[in-house]
DRENKE-754482 format. One record per residue (C-alpha): x, y, z; residue number from 1; residue in three letters. Coordinates in nm, 3 decimals. Example, Ala and Ser with C-alpha at 12.3 -4.5 7.8 and 13.67 -1.06 7.14 Angstrom:
u:1.230	v:-0.450	w:0.780	n:1	res:ala
u:1.367	v:-0.106	w:0.714	n:2	res:ser
! end
This chain:
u:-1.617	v:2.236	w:0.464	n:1	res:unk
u:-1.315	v:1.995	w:0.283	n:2	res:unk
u:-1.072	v:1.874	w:0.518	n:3	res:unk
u:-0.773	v:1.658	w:0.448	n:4	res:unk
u:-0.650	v:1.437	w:0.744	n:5	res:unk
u:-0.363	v:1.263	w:0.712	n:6	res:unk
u:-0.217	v:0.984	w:0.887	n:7	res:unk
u:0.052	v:0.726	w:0.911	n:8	res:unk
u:0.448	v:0.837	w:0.906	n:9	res:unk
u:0.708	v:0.766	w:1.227	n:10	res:unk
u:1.029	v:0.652	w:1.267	n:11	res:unk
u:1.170	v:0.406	w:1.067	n:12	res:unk
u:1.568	v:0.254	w:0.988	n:13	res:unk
u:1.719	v:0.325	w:0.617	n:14	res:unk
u:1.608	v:0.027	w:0.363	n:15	res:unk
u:1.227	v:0.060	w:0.539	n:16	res:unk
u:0.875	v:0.121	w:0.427	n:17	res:unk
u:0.601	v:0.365	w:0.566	n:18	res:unk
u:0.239	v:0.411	w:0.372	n:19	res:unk
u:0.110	v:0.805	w:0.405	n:20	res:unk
u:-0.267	v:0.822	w:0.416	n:21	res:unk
u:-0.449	v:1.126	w:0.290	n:22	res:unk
u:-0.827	v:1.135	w:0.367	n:23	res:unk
u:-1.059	v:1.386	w:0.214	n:24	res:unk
u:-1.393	v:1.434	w:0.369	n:25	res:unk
u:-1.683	v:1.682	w:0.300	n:26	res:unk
u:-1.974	v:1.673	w:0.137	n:27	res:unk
u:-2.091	v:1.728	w:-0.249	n:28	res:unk
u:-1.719	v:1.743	w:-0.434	n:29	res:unk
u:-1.495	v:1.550	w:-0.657	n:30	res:unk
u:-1.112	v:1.531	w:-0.632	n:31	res:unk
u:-0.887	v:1.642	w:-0.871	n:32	res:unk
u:-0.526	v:1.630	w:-0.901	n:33	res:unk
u:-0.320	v:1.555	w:-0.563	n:34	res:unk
u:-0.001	v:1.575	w:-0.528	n:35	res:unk
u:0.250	v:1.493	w:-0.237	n:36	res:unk
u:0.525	v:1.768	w:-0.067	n:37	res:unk
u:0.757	v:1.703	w:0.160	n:38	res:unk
u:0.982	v:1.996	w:0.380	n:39	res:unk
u:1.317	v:1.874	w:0.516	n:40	res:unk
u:1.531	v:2.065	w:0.706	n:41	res:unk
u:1.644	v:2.296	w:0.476	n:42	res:unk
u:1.292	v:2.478	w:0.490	n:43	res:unk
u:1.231	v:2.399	w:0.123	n:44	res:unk
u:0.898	v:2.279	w:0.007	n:45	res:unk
u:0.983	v:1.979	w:-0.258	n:46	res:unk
u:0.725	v:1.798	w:-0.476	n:47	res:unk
u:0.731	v:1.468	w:-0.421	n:48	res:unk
u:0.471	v:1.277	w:-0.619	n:49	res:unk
u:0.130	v:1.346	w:-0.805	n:50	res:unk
u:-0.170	v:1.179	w:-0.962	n:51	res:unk
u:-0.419	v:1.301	w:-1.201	n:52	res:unk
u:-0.813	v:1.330	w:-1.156	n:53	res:unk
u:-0.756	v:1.020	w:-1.467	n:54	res:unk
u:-0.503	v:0.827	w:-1.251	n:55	res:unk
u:-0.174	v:0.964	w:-1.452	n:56	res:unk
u:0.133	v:0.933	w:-1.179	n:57	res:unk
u:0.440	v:1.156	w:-1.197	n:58	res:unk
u:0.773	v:1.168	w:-0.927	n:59	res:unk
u:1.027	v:1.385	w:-0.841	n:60	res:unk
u:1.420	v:1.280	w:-0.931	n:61	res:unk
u:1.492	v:1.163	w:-0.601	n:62	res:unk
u:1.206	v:0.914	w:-0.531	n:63	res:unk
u:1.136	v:0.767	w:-0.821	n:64	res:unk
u:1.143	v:0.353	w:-0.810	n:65	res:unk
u:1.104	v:0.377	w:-0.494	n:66	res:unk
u:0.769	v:0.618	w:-0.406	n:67	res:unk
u:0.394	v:0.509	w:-0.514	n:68	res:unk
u:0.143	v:0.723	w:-0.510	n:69	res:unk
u:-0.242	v:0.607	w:-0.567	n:70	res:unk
u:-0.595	v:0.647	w:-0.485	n:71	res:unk
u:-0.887	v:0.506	w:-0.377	n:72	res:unk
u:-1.206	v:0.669	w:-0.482	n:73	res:unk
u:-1.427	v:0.440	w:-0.296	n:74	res:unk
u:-1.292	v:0.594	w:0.062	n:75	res:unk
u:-1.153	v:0.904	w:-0.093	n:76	res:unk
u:-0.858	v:0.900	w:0.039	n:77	res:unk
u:-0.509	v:0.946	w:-0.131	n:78	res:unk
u:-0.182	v:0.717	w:-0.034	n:79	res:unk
u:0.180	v:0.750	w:-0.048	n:80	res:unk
u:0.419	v:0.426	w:-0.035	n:81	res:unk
u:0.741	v:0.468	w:0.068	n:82	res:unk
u:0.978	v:0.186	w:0.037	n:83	res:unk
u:1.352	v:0.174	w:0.010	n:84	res:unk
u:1.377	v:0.484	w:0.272	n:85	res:unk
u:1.683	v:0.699	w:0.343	n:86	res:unk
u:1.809	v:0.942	w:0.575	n:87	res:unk
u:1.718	v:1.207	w:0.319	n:88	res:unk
u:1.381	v:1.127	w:0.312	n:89	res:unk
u:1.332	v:1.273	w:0.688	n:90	res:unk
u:1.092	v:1.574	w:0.645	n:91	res:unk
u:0.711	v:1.693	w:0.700	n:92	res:unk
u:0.512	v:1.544	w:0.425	n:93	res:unk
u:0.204	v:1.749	w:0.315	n:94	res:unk
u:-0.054	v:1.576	w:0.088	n:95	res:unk
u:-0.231	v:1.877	w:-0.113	n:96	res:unk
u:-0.602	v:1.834	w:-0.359	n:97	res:unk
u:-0.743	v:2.025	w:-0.577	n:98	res:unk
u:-1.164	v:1.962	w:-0.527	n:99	res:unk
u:-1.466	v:2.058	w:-0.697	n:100	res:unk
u:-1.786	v:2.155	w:-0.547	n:101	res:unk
u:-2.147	v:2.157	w:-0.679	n:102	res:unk
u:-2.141	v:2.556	w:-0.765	n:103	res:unk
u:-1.822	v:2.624	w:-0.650	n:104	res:unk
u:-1.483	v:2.680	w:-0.847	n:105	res:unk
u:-1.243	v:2.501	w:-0.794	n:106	res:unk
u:-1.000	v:2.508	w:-0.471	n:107	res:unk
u:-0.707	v:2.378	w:-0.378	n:108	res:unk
u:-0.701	v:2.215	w:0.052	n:109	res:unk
u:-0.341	v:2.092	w:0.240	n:110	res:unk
u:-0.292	v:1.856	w:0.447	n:111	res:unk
u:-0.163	v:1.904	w:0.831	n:112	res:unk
u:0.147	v:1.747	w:0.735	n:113	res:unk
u:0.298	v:1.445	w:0.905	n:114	res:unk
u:0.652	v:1.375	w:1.050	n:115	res:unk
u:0.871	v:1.100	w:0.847	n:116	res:unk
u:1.201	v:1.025	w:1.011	n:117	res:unk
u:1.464	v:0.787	w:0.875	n:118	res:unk
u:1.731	v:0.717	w:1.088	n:119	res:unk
u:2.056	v:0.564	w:0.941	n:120	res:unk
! end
């Protein structure tokens, strides 16, 4: 079975930094594309940021220059940097993979989602 844990988020003033941790564990699979979401309070689902089974990154309007997202294979686990925060950042942040399994198609896992609050 695939799980993704994630980890990291809290509270944090505007003009700070948090680092997101998604972990993938399991047995006999490959990651492909993962992307991050995040879910303010408006109950809308928002793509945040996204890299490629080959490493390409992509960002949504609002976070680019200030969002990184990036991997590393040898702990399979997927980060999110988040510097430069606002108040508009608050939300549930949901990391999402799409893995492949020795005789499997492939499938698509979420996150639990963790709690980012920036207060102003």
């Amino acid at each position: 079975q695939v799980q993704l844990v994630q980890s990291g988020g809290g509270v944090v003033q505007a003009g700070g930094s948090l680092r997101l941790s998604c972990a993938v564990s399991g047995t006999a699979f490959s990651i492909g594309t993962t992307h991050w979401y995040r879910q303010g309070p408006d109950n809308l689902r928002e793509l945040v940021a996204t890299i490629t089974w080959a490493g390409d990154r992509t960002y949504g309007d609002s976070v680019k220059g200030r969002f990184t997202i990036s991997r590393d294979n040898a702990v399979k686990t997927v980060y999110l940097q988040m510097n430069s925060l606002k108040p508009e950042d608050t939300g549930v942040y949901y990391c999402q993979a799409s893995v492949t399994r020795v005789g499997r198609p492939m499938s698509t896992y979420w996150g639990q989602g963790t709690q980012v609050t920036v207060s102003s």
